[in-house]
C-alpha positions in Angstrom: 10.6 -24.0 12.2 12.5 -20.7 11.3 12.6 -17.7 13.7 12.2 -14.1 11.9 15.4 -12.7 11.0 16.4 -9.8 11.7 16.0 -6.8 8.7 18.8 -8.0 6.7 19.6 -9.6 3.2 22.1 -12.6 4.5 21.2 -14.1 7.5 22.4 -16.6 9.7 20.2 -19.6 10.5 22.3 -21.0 13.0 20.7 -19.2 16.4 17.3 -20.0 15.4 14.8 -18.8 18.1 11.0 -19.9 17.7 8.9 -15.9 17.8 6.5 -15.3 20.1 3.9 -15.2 17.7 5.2 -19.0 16.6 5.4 -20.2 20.1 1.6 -19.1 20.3 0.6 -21.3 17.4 2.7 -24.4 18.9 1.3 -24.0 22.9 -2.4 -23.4 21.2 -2.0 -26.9 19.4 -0.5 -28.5 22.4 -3.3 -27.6 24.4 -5.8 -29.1 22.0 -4.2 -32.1 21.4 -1.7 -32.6 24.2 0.9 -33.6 22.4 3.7 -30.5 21.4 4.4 -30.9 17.9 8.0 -29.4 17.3 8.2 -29.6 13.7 4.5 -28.6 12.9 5.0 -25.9 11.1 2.1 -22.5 11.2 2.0 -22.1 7.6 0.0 -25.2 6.8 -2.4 -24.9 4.3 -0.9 -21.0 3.4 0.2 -21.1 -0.2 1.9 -18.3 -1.7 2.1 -16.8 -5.2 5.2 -16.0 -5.9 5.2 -13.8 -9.2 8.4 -13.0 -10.7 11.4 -14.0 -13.2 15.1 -15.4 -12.8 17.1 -15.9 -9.9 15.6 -13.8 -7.7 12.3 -15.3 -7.7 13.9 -19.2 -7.5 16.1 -17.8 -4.5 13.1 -16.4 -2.8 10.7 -19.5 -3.3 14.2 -21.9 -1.8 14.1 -19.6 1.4 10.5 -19.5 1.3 10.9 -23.5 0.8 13.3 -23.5 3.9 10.9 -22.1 6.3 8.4 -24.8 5.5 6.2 -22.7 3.0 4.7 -23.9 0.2 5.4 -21.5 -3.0 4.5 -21.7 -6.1 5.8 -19.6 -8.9 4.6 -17.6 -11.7 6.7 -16.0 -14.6 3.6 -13.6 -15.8 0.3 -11.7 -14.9 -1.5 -13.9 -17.1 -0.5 -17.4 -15.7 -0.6 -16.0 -11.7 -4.0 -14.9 -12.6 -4.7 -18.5 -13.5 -3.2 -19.9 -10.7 -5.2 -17.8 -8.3 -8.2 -19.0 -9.9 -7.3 -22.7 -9.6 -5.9 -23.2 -6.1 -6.1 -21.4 -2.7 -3.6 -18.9 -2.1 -3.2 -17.1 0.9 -0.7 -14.3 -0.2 0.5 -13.0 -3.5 4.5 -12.0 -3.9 5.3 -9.9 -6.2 8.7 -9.3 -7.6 9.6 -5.9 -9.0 11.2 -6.7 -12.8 8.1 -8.0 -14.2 6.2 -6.6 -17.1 4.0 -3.3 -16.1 3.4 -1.8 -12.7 2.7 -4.4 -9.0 0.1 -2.4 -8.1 -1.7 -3.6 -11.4 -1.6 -7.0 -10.7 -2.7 -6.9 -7.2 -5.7 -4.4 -8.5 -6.4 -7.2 -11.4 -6.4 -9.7 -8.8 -8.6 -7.8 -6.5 -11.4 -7.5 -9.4 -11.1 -10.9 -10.3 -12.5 -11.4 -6.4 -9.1 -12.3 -5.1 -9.2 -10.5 -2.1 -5.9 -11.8 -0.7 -3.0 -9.3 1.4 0.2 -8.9 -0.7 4.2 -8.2 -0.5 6.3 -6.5 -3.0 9.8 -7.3 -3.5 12.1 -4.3 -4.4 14.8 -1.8 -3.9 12.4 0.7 -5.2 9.4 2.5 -3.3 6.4 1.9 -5.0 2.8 3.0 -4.4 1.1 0.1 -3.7 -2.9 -0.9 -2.7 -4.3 -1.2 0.8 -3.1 -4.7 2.5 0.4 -5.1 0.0 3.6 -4.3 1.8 7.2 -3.5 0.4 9.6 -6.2 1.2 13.5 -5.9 0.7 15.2 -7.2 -2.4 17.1 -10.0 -0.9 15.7 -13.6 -0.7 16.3 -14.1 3.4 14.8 -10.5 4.3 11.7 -10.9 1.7 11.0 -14.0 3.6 10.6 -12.8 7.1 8.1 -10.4 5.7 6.5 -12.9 4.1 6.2 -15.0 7.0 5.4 -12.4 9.4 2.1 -11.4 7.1 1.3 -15.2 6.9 1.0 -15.6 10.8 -0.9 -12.5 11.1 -2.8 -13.6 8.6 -3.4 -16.5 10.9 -4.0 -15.2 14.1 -6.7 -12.9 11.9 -8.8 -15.8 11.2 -8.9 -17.4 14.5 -10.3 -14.2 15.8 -14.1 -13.8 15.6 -15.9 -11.6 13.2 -16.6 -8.1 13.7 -19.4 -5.7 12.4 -17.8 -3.5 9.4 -16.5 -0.2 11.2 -15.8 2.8 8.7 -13.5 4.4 11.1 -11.5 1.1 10.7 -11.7 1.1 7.6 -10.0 4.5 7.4 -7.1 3.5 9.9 -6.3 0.5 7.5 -6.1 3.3 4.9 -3.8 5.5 7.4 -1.8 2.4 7.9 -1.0 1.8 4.0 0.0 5.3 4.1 2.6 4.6 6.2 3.9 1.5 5.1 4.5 3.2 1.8 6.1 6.2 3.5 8.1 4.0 5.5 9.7 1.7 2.9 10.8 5.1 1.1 12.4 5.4 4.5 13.7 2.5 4.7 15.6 2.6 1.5 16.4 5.9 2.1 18.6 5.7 5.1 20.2 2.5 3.6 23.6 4.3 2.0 23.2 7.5 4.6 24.6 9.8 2.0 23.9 12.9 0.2 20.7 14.0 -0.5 19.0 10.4 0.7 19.8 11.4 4.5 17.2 14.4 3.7 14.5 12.1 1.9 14.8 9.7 5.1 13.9 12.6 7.3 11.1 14.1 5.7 9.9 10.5 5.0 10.1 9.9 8.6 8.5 13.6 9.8 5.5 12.5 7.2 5.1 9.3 9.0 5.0 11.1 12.4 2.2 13.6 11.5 0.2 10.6 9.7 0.5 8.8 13.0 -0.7 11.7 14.8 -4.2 11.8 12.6 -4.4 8.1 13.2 -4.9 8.6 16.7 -6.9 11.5 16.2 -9.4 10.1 14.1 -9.3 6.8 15.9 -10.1 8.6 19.0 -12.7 11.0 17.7 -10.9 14.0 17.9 -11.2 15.1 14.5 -12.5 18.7 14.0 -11.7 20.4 10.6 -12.2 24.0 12.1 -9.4 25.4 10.7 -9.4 27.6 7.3 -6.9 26.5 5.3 -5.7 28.3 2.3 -6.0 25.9 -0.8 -2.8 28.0 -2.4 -0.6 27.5 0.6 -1.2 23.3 0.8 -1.9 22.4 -2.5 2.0 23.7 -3.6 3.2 21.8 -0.2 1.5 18.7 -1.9 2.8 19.5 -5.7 6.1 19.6 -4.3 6.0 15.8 -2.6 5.0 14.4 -6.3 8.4 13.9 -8.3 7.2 13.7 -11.6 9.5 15.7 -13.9 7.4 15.5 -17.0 4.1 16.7 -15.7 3.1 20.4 -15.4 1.6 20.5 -11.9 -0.3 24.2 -11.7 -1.9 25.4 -8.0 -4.8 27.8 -9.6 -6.8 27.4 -6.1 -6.6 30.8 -3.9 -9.8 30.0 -1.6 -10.0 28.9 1.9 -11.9 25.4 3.1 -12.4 24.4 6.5 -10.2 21.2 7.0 -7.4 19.6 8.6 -4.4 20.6 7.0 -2.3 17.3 6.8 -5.7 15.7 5.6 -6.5 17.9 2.8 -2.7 18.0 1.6 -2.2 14.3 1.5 -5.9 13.9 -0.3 -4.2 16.6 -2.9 -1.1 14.6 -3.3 -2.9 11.3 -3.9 -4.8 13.5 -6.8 -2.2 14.8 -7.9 0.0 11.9 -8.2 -2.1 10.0 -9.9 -2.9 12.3 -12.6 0.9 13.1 -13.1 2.2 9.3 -13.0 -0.8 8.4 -15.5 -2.2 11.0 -17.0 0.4 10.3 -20.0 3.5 12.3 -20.7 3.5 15.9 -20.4 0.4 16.0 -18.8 -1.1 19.2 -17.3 -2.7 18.5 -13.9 -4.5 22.2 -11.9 -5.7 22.8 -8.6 -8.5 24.7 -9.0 -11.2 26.8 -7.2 -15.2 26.0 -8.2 -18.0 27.6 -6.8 -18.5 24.7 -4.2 -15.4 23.8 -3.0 -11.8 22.6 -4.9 -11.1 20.4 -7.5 -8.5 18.3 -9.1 -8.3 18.2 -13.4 -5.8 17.2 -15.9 -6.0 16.4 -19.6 -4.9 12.8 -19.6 -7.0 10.1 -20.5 -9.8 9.8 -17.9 -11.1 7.3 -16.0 -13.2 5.0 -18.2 -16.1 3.5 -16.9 -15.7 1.8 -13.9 -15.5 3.7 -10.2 -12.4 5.1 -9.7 -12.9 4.9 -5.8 -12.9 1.4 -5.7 -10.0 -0.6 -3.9 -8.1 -1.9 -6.7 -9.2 0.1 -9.2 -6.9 0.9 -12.5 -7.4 1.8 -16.2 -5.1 -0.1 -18.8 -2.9 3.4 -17.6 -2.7 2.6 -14.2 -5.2 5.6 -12.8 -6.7 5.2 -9.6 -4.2 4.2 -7.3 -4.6 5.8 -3.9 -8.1 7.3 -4.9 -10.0 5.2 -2.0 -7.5 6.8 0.5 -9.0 10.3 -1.3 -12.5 9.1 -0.7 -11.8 8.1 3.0 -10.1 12.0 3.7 -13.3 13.5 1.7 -16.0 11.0 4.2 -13.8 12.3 7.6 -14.4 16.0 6.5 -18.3 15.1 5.4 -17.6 16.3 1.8 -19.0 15.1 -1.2 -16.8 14.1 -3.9 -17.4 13.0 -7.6 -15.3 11.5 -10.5 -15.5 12.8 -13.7 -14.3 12.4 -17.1 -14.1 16.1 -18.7 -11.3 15.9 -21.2 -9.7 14.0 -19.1 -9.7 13.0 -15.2 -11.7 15.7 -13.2 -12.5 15.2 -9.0 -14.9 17.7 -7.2 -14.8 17.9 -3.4 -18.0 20.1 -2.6 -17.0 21.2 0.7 
């Protein structure tokens, strides 16, 4: 049995420590049978999909191997889809270098009826879906996170289950915010040069105020009394999209009774989504209608399918971060609809 390393690509092995969490699994089986089992390992019966090509992906499955997990690779979409639809598989790695965007394969998964959480192995910050976190490149580091979301994945189902609760719901949503926001962090503050140092604080001063409407919400305490101009927070949200070849226009010069940190990161989501795949040079507005606000560009739409659905994605990628949109809308009570009108058009009626 490994103990977690610390958040690092080599590691030392050679001051292994069992983790409180492990030492739980260990005195829980000793209890049952009354014998301590020191090599039972907690990640019995926890497979993981390992999706990704060349070394890295054989290094990460050896250390995966070395902490007593069973891995079992995939070199594309197309064959891990197959796995997961032969055998049980209790998280899904993927490995940034393969063939189109992660957070399409995790969304194909997800509407295959793979429900399944999820780790992403990079240098680079990616957006990913609810329940997927961003692991670092290296072999050792990827697999403490891995083996940190397999035990919690454990203790999860020893717990009994609970009634669905919307709010929740929405704090699962606030957390995948931050993960994302803190991996960007993360990598950020890694070389502590240059412009980076200044990413890695407003990353972190992001992840503070997100915190903040976690508790709020969680608490209750939620009351979208302010007026907030739609001019003044939908250019703060324009400018935390870096997408060079979109033309992002603020047209919006009304007022809506919201929270402000709410309503800008529901604009960003919109915003980044229509910019990162609404094709190149697309044109994405903020505009005023005579309900409320709403989001358009010219790119190709949505298709058919709900675009507010976890895991949701056209052959282009749209629709990534739209159920955290729909969670924002629900906390304020607005009504919001998804249209294709020369391209992808979102109505908040506030």
């Amino acid at each position: 049995m490994k103990r977690v390393p610390p958040p690092r690509e080599h590691i030392s092995r050679s001051n292994y420590q069992i983790s409180d969490l492990e030492r739980t699994f260990i005195e829980e089986g000793s209890r049952t049978t009354g014998v301590t089992p020191p090599r039972e390992s907690p990640f019995a019966d926890r497979r993981v999909l390992v999706l990704g090509n060349g070394d890295r992906a054989a290094a990460l499955v050896d250390s995966l191997a070395a902490d007593g997990i069973e891995a079992t690779r995939a070199e594309s979409t197309p064959e891990a889809l197959a796995t997961l639809d032969a055998v049980e598989v209790a998280l899904l790695v993927v490995i940034d270098g393969i063939e189109g965007r992660p957070a399409d394969v995790f969304g194909a998964a997800a509407r295959r009826g793979h429900q399944l959480p999820g780790v992403f192995v990079g240098s680079k910050a990616r957006q990913l879906p609810p329940g997927v976190e961003q692991a670092p490149a290296g072999a050792d580091a990827a697999a403490a996170v891995i083996r940190q979301r397999l035990l919690a994945a454990s203790a999860a189902d020893a717990e009994p289950a609970v009634e669905h609760d919307p709010l929740a719901a929405y704090g699962d949503t606030v957390s995948h915010e931050l993960r994302n926001h803190l991996s960007a962090a993360r990598l950020a503050v890694d070389s502590l040069e240059g412009p980076t140092v200044e990413q890695a604080r407003n990353a972190l001063d992001r992840l503070e105020g997100l915190a903040r409407e976690a508790e709020a919400i969680a608490g209750g305490d939620i009351e979208p009394n302010e007026q907030v101009s739609l001019a003044t927070v939908g250019e703060d949200a324009a400018g935390r999209v870096r997408a060079p070849e979109a033309s992002i226009r603020v047209g919006a010069d009304g007022t809506v009774r919201a929270d402000p940190e709410l309503l800008t990161l529901l604009l960003e989501n919109l915003i980044r989504n229509s910019a990162e795949h609404g094709g190149e040079g697309v044109t994405v507005r903020v505009i005023d209608t005579d309900a409320g606000f709403a989001v358009v560009d010219d790119g190709p739409g949505f298709g058919d399918a709900d675009p507010f659905e976890w895991g949701y994605s056209t052959d282009d990628g749209q629709g990534a971060g739209l159920g955290i949109v729909q969670r924002i809308a629900d906390a304020h009570g607005w009504e919001i609809r998804a249209a294709n009108d020369d391209g992808a058009r979102v109505e908040l009626e506030t």
